[in-house]
C-alpha positions in Angstrom: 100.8 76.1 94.0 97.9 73.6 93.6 94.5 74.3 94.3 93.0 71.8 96.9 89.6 70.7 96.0 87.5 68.6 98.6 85.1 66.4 97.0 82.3 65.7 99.9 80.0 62.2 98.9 78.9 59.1 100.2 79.6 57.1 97.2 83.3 56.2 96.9 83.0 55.1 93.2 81.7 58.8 92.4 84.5 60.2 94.9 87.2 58.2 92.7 86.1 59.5 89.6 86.1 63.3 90.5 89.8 62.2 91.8 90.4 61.3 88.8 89.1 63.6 86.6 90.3 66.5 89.0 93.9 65.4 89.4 94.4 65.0 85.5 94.0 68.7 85.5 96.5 69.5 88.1 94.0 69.9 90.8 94.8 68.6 94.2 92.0 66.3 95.6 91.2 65.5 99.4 88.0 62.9 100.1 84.9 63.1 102.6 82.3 60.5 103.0 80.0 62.6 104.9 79.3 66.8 105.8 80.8 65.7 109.5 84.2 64.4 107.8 84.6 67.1 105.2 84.3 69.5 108.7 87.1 67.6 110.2 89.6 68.2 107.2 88.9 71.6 106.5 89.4 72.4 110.2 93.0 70.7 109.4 94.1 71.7 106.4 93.5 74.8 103.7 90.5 73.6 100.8 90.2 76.1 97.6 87.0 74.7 96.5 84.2 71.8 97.5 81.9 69.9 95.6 79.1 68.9 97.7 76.7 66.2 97.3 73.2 67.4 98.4 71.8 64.1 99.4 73.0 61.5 102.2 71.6 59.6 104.5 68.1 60.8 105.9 67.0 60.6 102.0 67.5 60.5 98.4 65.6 63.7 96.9 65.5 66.9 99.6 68.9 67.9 99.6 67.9 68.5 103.1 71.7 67.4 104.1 74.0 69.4 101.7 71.6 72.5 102.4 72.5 72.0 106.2 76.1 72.0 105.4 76.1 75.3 103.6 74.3 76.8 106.4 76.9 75.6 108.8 79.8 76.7 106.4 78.6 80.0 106.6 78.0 80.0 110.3 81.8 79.0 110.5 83.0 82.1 107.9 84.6 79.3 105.3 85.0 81.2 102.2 85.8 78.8 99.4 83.4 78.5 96.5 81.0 75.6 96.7 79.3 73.4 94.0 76.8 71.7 95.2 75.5 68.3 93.0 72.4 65.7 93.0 71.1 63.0 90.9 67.7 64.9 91.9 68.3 68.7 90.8 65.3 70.8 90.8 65.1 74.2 90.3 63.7 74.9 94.1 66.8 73.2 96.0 68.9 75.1 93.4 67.4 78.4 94.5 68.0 77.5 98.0 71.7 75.8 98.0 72.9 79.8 95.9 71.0 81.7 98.7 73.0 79.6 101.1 76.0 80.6 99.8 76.6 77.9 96.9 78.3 79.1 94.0 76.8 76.6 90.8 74.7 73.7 90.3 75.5 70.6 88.8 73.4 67.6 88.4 75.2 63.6 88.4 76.2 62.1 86.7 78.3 65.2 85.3 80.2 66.0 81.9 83.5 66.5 83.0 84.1 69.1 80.7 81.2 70.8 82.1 82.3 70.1 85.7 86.1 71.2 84.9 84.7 74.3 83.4 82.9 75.3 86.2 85.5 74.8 88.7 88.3 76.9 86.3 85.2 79.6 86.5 85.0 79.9 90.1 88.9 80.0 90.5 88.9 82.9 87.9 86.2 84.6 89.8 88.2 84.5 93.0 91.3 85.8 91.3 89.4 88.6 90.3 87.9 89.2 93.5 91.0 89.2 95.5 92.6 91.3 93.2 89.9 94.0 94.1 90.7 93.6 97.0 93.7 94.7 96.8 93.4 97.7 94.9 90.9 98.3 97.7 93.9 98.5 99.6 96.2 101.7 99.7 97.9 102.0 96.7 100.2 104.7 95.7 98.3 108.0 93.9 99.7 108.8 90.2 103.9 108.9 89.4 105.8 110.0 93.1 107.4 113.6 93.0 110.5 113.1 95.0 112.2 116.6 94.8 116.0 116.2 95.2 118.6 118.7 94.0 121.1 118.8 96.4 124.2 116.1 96.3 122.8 114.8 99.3 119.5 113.9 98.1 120.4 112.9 95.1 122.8 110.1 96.4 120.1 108.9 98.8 117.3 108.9 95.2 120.5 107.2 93.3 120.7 104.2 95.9 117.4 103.9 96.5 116.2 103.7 92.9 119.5 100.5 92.1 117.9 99.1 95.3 114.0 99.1 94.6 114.6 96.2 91.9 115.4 93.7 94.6 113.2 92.2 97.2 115.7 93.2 100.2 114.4 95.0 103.0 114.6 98.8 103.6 114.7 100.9 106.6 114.2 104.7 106.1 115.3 106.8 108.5 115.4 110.1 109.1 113.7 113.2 111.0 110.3 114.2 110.9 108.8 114.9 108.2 112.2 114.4 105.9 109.7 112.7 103.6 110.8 108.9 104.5 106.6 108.0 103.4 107.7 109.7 100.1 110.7 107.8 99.4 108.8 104.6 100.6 106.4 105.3 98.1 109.6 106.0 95.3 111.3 102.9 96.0 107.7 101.1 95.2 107.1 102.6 91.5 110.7 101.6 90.8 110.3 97.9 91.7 109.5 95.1 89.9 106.3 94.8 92.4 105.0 98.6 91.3 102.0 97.5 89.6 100.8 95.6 92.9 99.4 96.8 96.1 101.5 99.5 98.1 100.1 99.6 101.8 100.9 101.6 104.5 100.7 101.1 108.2 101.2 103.8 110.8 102.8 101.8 113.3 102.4 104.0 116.0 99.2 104.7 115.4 97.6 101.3 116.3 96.4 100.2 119.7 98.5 97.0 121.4 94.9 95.4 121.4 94.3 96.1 117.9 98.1 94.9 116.9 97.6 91.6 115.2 93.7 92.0 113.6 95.6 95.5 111.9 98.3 93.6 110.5 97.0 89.8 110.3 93.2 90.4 109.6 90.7 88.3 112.2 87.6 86.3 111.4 84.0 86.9 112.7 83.5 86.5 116.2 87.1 86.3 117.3 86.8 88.7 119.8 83.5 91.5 120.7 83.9 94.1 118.0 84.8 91.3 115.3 81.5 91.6 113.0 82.9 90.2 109.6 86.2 89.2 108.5 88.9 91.8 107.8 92.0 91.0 105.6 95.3 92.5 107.5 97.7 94.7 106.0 100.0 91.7 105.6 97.4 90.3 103.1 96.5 93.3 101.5 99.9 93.9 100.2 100.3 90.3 99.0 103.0 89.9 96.1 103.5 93.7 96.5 105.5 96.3 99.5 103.9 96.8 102.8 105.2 100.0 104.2 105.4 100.1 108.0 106.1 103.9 109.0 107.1 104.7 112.8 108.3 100.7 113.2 110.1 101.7 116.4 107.3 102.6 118.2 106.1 98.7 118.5 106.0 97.6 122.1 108.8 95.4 123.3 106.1 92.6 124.1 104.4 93.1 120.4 107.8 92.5 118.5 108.2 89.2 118.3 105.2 88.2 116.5 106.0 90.7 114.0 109.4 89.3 113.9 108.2 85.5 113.3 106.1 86.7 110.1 109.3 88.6 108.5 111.2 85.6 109.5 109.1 83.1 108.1 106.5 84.9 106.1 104.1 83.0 108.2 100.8 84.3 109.7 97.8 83.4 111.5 94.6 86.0 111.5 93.2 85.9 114.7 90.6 83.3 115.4 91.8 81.2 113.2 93.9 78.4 113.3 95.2 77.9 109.3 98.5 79.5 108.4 98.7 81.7 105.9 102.1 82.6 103.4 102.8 86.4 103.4 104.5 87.6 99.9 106.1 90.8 100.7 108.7 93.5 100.1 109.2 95.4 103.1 109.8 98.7 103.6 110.2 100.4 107.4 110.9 103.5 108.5 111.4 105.7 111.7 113.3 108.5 113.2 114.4 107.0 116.3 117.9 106.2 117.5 118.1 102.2 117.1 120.8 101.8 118.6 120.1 103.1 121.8 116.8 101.6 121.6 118.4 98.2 121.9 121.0 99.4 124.6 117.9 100.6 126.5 115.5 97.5 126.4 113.1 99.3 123.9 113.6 97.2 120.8 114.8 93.9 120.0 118.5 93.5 118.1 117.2 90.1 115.8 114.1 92.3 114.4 116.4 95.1 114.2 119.0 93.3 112.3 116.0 91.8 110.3 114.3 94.8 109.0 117.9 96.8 108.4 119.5 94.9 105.3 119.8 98.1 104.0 119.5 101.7 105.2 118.7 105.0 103.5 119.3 108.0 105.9 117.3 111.4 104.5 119.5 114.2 105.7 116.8 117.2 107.4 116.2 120.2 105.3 118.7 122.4 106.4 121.8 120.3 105.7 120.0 120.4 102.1 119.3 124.3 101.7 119.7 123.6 97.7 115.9 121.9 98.0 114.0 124.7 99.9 112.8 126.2 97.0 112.6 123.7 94.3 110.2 122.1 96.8 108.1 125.7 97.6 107.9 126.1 94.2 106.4 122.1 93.9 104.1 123.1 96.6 103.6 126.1 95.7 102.0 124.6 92.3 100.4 121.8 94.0 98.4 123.9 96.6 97.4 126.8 93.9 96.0 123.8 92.1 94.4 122.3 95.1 92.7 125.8 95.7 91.8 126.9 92.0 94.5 129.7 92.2 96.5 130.6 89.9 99.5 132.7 88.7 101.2 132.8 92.0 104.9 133.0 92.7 107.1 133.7 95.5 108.7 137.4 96.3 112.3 137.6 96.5 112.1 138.5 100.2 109.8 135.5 100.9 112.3 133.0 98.8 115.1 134.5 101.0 113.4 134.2 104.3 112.5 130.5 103.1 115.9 129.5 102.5 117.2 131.1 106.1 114.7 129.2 107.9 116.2 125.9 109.7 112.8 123.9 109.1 112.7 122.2 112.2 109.7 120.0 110.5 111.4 119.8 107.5 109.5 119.1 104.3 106.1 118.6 106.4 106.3 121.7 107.8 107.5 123.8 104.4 103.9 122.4 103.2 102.1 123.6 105.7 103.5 127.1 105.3 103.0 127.4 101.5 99.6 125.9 102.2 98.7 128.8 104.3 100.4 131.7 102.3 98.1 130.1 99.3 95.0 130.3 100.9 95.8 134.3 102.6 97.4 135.4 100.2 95.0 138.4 98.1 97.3 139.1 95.2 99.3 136.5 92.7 102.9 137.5 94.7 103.4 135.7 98.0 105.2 138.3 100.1 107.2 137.5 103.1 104.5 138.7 105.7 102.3 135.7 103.9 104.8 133.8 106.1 105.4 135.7 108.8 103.3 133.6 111.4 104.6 130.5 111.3 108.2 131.4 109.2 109.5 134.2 111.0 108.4 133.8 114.4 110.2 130.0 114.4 113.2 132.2 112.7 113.7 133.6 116.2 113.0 130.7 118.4 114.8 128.4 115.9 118.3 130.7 115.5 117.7 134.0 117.5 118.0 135.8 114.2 116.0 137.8 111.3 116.7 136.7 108.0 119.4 138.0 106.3 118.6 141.2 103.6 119.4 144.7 102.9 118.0 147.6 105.0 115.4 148.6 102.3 113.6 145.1 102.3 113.5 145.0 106.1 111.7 148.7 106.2 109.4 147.1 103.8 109.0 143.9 105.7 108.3 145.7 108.7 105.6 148.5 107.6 103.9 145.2 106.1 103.9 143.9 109.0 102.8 146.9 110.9 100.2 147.5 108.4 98.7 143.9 108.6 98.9 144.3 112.4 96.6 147.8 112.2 94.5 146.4 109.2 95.6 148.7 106.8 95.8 151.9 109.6 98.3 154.2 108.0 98.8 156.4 110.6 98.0 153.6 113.7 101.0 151.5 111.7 103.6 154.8 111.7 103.1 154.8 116.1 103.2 150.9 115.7 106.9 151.4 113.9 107.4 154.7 115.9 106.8 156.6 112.5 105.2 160.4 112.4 102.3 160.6 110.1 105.0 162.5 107.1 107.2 159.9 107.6 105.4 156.7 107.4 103.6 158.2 104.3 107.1 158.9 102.8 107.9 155.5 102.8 104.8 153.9 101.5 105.7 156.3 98.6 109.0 155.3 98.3 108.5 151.3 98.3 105.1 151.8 96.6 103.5 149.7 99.1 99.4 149.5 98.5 97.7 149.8 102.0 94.6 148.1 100.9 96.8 144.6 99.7 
């Protein structure tokens, strides 16, 4: 696309030559005779660059006229680069036009090489500026680890990896923490877009008043709290994949704009009035039931049918058993890393009690548990009673039922527990397990069990 330069003087002759010279190098080139017409056309249409004469009408030599335009584009939050230009440079009015916001100095009559040259540097400088920007903006950490052994997960990881190569739009579903952000973030790294900006938006997480400066940006001043410009999430992700998690938490009223920018890739920040183009693979996600969403009122069927082109189900942990412990052992590694532990593994009761647990949270919630047995546990092997207060206990309330194992590792499981319970009490654990002092002692002898672990 063409880069719109405004050239802002009084003399048409000079305004015809920078039109000339300009347009020869594939610029586009709008005209203003005055600061009061160059404010009218850059209220109408979008201007990449102006070159500013400093001197109009009041006199020759001040630059009192192009200094009061700078000022007022800065009052008004206008961005582009600015070059400002007089017969009647001097070092002072220099000074004065950069702390006003000017980007170079040029003095007339000009070499064009020397004008094009400076104009090529400021779009260069912009590139690299916005491009900061955007690896300001969430982008995705080192290579994903998507674990996926079973036949289900593997089919879901096969489909998702053929489809990450086109620009169609995704929606993830799934349960809670199934790891839809994961796969979100897989998808990215395998597209043709992976080396651009990855952004995220918690959908449910943003305020219905906050709704369009999250996702669109605003300027400064457009409403109270506005103090500077923000660039939305739409921006931020420009020419790479915005990621909008919990998309079916939107409010009914809020949907439509979103709909009209994935429909049009069209966008306004608020308090402002130019149109911007959005450039971006989407990717949604949510573990709601659409389709009675729609019967119900809650969501609307055209931005339904917009953001579900295609759609990769995760299947909840425990219709994948085949990945509980693949992933405990990721995590495991992960968190012992995270912690500066190291050597740990899993007991064979504690991979058995794992792999009988529903996981009602899913992969979210099999972190959190290897998290916590890390940071108890006092020895290099995570026993079962490492998990015991948030694995077994949501064993009964998730089934009604203990894990399944032989009657040795329950007696073992239990005085561990008992033992835990009476902080390493011998004979305060036998009463707790209805033991005599001989025959708790017995048993810690028998499964070698180390009261002070």
């Amino acid at each position: 696309m063409k880069k719109t330069i405004i050239v802002v003087d009084d003399q048409s002759d000079l305004r015809l030559s920078a039109k000339f010279i300009l347009e020869n190098y594939g610029y586009n080139v709008v005209e203003a005779d005055s600061p009061l017409q160059a404010l009218e056309v850059i209220a109408e249409q979008t201007v990449d660059l102006m070159l500013l004469d400093m001197n109009f009408q009041y006199d020759t030599t001040s630059g009192k006229e192009g200094l009061d335009m700078l000022k007022t584009l800065k009052e008004k939050n206008h961005h582009f680069p600015v070059i400002v230009m007089t017969a009647w440079s001097t070092v002072e009015i220099a000074v004065e036009a950069i702390k006003l916001g000017a980007k170079d100095f040029i003095e007339k009559p000009w070499k064009n090489q020397r004008l094009v040259r400076i104009i090529e540097q400021q779009f260069q400088l912009g590139s690299v500026q916005l491009e900061n920007k955007r690896l300001k903006a969430q982008r995705p950490t080192s290579n994903v680890f998507m674990l996926g052994e079973s036949a289900a997960m593997q089919l879901v990881l096969t489909q998702a990896k053929k489809l990450a190569v086109t620009d169609t739009p995704i929606l993830i579903t799934g349960e809670n923490g199934t790891g839809k952000s994961m796969l979100a973030k897989f998808i990215h790294q395998h597209s043709t877009r992976c080396n651009e900006s990855y952004v995220t938006v918690n959908m449910g997480a943003i305020p219905e008043t906050l709704f369009e400066s999250e996702l669109f940006g605003h300027t400064k001043g457009a409403f109270t709290d506005a103090k500077k410009d923000r660039m939305g999430r739409f921006e931020a992700a420009e020419g790479g994949s915005l990621f909008l998690d919990e998309i079916g938490t939107i409010p009914l009223n809020l949907q439509p704009k979103l709909l009209r920018v994935l429909e049009s890739g069209e966008f306004e920040p608020v308090g402002s009035s130019k149109t911007l183009q959005a450039q971006v693979r989407l990717i949604a996600a949510s573990n709601i039931d659409f389709q009675q969403a729609i019967a119900q009122g809650d969501f609307r069927q055209d931005l339904y049918y917009r953001i579900n082109t295609i759609v990769l189900d995760i299947p909840p942990l425990r219709r994948r058993k085949e990945d509980i412990l693949p992933l405990a052992q990721h995590f495991l590694a992960e968190k012992s890393q995270k912690y500066h532990k190291s050597d740990l593994f899993l007991s064979e009761q504690a991979k058995k009690a794992l792999n009988h647990y529903d996981w009602p949270g899913n992969i979210r919630e099999l972190s959190h548990v290897i998290e916590r047995a890390v940071l108890l546990s006092d020895s290099n092997e995570i026993e079962i009673t490492g998990l015991t207060d948030q694995l077994l206990d949501g064993t009964h309330k998730s089934n009604g039922e203990m894990p399944f194992m032989t009657i040795d590792e329950a007696e073992q499981q239990l005085i561990k527990q008992a033992l835990q319970k009476s902080q390493g009490k011998v004979i305060e654990a036998g009463e707790l397990l209805g033991l005599g002092k001989n025959a708790i002692y017995r048993r810690l002898e028998k499964y070698q069990i180390d009261t002070k672990s």
